[in-house]
C-alpha positions in Angstrom: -54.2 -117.8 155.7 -56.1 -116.0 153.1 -55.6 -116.3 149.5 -55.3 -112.7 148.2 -57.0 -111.1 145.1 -54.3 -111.1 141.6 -55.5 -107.7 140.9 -54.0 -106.1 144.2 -51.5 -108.2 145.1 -48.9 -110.5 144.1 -50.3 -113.8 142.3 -48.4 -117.4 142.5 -46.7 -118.3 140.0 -48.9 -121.0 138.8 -52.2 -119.5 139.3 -52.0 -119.3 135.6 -51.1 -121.5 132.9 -50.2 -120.1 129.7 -52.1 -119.8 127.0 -52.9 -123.3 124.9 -52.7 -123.2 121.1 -55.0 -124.9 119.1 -54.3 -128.6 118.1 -54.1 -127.1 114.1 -52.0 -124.6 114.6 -48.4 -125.2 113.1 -46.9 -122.6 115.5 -45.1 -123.3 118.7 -46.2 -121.4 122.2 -43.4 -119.1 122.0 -44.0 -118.2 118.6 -47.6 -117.1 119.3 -46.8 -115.2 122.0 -44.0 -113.3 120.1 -46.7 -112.5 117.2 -49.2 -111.1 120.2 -46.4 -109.0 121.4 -45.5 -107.5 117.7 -49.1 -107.1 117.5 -49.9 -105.3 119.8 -47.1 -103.2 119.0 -48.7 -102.1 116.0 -51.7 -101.7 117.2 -50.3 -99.2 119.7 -47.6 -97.2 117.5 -49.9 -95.0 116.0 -51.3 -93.7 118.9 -48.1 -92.9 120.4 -48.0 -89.9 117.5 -48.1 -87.0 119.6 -49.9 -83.8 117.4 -47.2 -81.0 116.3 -48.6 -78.1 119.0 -47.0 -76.7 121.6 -49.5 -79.0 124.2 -47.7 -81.7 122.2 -44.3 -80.9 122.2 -44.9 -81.0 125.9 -46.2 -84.6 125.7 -43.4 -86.1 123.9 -41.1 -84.5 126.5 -42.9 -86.8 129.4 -44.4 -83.4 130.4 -47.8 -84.2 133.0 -51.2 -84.0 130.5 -54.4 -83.5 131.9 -57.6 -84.2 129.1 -61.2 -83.3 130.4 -63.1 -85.6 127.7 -66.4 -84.3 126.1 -69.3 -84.5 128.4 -67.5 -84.4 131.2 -67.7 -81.6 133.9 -65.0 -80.8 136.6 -66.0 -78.5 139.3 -63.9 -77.0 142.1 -61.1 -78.0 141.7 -57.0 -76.5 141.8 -55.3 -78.0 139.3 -51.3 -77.9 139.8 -48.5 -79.3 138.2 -50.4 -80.3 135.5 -48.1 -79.2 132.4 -50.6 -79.2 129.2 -54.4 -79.0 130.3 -56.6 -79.9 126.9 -60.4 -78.9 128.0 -63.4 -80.8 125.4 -65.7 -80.9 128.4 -66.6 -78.5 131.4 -64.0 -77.1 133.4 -64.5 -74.7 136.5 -61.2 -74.7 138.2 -58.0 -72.8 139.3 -54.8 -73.2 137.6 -51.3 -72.7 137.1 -50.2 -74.6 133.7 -47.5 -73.9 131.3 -50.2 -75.0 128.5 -53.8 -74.8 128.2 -55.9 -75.8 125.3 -59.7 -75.4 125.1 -61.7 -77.3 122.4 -64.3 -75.8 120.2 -67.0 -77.5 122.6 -64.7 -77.0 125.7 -65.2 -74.6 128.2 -63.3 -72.8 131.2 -64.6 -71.1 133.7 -62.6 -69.3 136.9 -58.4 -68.4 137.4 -55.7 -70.0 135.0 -52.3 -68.7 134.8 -50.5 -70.1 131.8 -47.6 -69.5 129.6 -49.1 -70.2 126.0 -53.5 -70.7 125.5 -54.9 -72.2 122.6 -58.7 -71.3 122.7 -60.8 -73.0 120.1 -64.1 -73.0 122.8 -65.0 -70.7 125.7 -63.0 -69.0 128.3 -64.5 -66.9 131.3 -62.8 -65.8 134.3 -59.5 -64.4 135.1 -56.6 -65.6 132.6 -53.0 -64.6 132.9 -51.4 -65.5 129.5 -47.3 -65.3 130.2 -46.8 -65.7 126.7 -48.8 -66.4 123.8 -52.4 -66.3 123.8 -54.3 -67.5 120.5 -57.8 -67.2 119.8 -59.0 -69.2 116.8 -62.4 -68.3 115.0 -64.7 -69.9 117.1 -62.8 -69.2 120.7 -64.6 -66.6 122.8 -62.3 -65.0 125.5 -64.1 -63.0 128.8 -63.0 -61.5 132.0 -59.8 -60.3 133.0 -57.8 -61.1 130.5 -53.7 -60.3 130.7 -51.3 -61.3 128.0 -47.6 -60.8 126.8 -48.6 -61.5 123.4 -52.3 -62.1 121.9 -53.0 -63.2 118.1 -56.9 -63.4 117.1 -58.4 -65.1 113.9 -61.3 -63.5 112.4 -64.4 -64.3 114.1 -62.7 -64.6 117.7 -64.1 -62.6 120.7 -62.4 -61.5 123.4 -63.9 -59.5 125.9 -63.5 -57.7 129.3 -60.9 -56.0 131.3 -57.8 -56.4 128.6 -54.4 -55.1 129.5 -50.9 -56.0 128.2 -48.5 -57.4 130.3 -44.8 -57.8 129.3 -43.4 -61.2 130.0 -41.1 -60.1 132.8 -42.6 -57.5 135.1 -45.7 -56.3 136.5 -48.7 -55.7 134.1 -48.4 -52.0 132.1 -52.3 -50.8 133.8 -50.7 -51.8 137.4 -47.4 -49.4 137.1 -48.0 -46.0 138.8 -47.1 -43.1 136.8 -44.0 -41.0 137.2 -42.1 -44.2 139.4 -40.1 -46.4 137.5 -38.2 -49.9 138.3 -34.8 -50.1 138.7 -33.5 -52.5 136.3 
């Protein structure tokens, strides 16, 4: 029979022994293993603080979180079910997300449809904002760009084919004149 690797499987019991204090310490096994334990506690509580944005309002609420790191470059790709999408690196994808966030040295390039877009860096391509679309000093916003609501500090760009679109219905450019929706 063939012994099988810890990592990937399940280990004996007794493959390990547990861990030997030294002979000056006055604690007892139990005791040092307690302190680990409330160590490493500590150690991890502060990064369980989720930031006070909307992307982290979805974190806390055991929504799905996708982070593209800095330096990092994701090509062709579909990203679904992917509730908060926070962009530092390269991104050139197509989306459906309830929240993206791009970084100021992020970037997003191709389709995203998202309810609320925090945009620090640069977005090209086609963006559907449902709801809120914020564009902070040094975002830059280009393409076809469709939003129920839009909010731009000084010194943000956007750029492109722009149109309003109310939250619930079709965009106002894509409504023929002189025929109306029945409610």
């Amino acid at each position: 029979m063939a012994l099988q690797s810890p990592f990937f499987g399940k280990r004996e019991p007794d493959a390990f022994s547990p861990r030997q204090t030294s002979p000056h310490s006055t604690q007892g096994a139990g005791a040092a293993h307690a302190a680990q334990a409330t160590a490493a506690a500590a150690a991890a509580a502060p990064v369980a603080a989720a930031p006070s944005t909307a992307a982290g309002s979805a974190a806390k609420e055991g929504g799905s979180k996708l982070t593209v790191g800095p330096n990092i470059k994701l090509k062709g790709v579909e990203i679904t079910d992917c509730d908060t999408l926070v962009v530092e690196g390269l991104v050139e994808a197509t989306m459906d997300s309830r929240v993206i966030q791009i970084s100021e040295h992020g970037a997003f390039k191709g389709s995203a449809e998202i309810d609320i877009a925090e945009i620090h860096g640069e977005f090209d391509g086609d963006l559907t904002v449902r709801q809120k679309l914020v564009i902070y000093a040094t975002g830059k916003v280009t393409g076809k760009i469709r939003y129920g609501k839009v909010v731009i500090e000084e010194g943000g760009q956007l750029a492109g084919e722009i149109q309003f679109s109310p939250v619930h219905g079709k965009p106002a450019a894509l409504a023929k004149p002189g025929l109306h929706a029945a409610a």
